[in-house]
DRENNUTI-62896 format. One line per field, with one value per atom (N, C-alpha, C, O): atom name; y, z, x. Coordinates in steps of 0.2 Angstrom, whole numbers. Atoms other than C-alpha are relative to their C-alpha. Layout:
# residues N
atom = [CA/...]
north = [Y/...]
up = [Z/...]
east = [X/...]
//
This chain:
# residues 96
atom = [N/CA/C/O/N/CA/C/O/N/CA/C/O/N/CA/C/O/N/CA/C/O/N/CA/C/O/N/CA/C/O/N/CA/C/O/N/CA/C/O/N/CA/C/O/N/CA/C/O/N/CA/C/O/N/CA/C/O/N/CA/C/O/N/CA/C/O/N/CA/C/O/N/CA/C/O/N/CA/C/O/N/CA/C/O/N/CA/C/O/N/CA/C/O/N/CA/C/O/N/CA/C/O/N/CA/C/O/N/CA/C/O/N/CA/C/O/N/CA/C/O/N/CA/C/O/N/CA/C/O/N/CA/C/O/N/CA/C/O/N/CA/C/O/N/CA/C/O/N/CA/C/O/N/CA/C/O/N/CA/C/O/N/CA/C/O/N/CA/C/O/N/CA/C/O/N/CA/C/O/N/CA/C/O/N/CA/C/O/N/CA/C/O/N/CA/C/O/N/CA/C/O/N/CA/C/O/N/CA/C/O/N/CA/C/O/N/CA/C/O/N/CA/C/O/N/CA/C/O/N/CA/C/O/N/CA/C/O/N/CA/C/O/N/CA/C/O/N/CA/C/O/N/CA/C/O/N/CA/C/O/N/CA/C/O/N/CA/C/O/N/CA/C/O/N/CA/C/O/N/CA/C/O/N/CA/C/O/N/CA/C/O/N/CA/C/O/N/CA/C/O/N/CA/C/O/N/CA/C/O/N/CA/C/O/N/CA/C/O/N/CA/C/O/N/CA/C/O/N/CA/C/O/N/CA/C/O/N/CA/C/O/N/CA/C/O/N/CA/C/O/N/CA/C/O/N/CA/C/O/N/CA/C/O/N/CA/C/O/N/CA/C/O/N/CA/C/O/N/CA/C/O/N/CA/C/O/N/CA/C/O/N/CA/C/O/N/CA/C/O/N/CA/C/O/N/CA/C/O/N/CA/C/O/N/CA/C/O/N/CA/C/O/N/CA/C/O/N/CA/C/O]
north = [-6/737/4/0/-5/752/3/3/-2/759/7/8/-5/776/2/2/-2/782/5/6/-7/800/2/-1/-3/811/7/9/-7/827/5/3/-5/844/1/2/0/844/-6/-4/5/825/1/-3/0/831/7/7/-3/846/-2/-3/5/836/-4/-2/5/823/6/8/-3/837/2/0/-1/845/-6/-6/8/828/-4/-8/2/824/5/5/-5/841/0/2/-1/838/-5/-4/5/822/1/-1/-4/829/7/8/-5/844/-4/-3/3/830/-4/-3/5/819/5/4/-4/835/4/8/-4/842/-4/-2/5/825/-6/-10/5/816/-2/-8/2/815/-3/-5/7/803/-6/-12/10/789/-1/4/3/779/5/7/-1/784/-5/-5/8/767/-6/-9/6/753/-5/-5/6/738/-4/-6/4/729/-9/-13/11/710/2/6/-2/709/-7/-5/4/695/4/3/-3/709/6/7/-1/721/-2/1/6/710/-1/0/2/705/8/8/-4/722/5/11/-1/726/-5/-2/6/711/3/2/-1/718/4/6/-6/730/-6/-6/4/716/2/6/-1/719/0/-5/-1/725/0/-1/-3/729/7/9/-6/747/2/-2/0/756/9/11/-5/776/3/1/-3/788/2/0/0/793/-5/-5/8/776/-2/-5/4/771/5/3/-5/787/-2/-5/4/781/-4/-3/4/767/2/1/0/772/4/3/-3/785/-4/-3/5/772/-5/-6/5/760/4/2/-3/774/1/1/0/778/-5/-4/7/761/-1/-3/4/756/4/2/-3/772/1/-1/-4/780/7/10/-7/796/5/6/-6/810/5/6/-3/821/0/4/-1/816/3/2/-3/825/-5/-3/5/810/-5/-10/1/806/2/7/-3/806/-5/-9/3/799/2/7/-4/801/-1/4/2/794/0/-2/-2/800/7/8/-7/819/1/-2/-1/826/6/10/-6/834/5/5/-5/850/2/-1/1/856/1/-3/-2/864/-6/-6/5/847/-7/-13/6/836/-1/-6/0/843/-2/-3]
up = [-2/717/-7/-11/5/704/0/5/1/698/1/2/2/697/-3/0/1/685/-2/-6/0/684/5/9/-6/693/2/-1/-3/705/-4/-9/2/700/3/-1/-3/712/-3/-6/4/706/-8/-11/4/690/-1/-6/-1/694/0/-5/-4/704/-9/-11/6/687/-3/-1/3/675/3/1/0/685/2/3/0/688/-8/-8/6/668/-1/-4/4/665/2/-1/-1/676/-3/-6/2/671/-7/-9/6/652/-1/-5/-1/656/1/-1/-2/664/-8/-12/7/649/-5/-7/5/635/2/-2/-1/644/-1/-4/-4/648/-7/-6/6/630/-2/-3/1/628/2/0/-4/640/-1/2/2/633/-5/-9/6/620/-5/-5/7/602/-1/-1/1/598/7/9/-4/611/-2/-8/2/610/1/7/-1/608/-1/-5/2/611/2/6/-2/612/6/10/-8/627/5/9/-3/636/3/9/1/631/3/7/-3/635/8/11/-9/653/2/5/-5/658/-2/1/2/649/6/11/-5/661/9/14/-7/677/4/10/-1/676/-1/-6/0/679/-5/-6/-1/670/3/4/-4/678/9/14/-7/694/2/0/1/699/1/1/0/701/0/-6/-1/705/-7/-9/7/690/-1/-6/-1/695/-1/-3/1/695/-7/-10/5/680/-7/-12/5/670/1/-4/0/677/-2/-9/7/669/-6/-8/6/653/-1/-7/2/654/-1/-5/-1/661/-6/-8/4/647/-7/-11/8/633/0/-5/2/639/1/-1/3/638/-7/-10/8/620/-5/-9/6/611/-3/0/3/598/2/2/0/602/-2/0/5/591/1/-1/-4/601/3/7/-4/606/-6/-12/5/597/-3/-7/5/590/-4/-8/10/579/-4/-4/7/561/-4/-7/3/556/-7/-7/8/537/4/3/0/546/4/4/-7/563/1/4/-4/565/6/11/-7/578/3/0/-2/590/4/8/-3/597/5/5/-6/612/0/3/0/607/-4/-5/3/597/5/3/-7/615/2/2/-4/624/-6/-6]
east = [-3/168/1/4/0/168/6/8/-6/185/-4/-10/-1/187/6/11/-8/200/0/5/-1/196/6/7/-5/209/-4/-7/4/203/5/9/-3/210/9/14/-5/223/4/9/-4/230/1/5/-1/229/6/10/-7/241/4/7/-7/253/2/7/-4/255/3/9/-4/256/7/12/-7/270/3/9/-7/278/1/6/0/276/6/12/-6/284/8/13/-8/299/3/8/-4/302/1/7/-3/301/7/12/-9/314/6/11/-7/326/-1/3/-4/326/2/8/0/325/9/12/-6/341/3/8/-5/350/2/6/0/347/8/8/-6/365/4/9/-2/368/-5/-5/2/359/0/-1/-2/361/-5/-11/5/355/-6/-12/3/350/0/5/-2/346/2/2/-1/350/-5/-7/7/334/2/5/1/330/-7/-9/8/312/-2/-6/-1/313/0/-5/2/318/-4/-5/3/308/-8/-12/4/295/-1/-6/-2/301/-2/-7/1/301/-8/-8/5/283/-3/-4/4/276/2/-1/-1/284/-6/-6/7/267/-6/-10/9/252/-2/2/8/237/-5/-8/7/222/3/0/-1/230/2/8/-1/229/5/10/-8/244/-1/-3/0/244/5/10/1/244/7/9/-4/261/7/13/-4/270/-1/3/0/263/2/3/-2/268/9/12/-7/288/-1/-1/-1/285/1/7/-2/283/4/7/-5/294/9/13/-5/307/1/6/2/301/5/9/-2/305/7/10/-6/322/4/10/-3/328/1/6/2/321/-3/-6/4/315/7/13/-5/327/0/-5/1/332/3/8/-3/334/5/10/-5/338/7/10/-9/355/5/5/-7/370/2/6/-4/376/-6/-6/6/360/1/4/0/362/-4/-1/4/349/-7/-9/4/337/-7/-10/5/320/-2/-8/4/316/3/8/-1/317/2/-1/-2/326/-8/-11/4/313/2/6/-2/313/-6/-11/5/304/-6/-10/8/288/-4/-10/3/286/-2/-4/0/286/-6/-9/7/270/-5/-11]
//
């Protein structure tokens, strides 16, 4: 059986605007989550593995994922209690 992993025109609306919302909600909302996570790479790990390998998974769900992934364990700048010398804070038009 042949994958296809192009998306139609319409599936490709629908993400962007489900990317853009879920970008407005983090870009407003930065200030509620931590600056720094607390990283252990165990868990990091555990919750990389909860996504298979090679099994499909709709274009939608896999973008939560990593957005879910980043706001656990990225750094982020943008929160008002950054002050950091080595990751610029960003600003909107540096997101898209």
């Amino acid at each position: 059986m042949k994958l296809n992993f192009d998306l139609n025109n319409e599936q490709r609306n629908s993400l962007w605007e489900h990317l853009i919302a879920k970008l407005e909600a983090w870009y407003g909302n930065t200030s509620s989550f931590r600056v720094t996570p607390n990283l252990s790479t165990e868990e990091i790990l555990h919750y990389i593995h909860q996504q298979p390998i090679g099994i499909p998974v709709e274009a939608e769900k896999a973008l939560d994922f990593v957005i879910e992934g980043l706001q656990k364990y990225a750094v982020h700048t943008p929160n008002p209690m950054y002050y950091g010398l080595y990751h610029p804070q960003a600003n909107f038009p540096s997101i898209g």
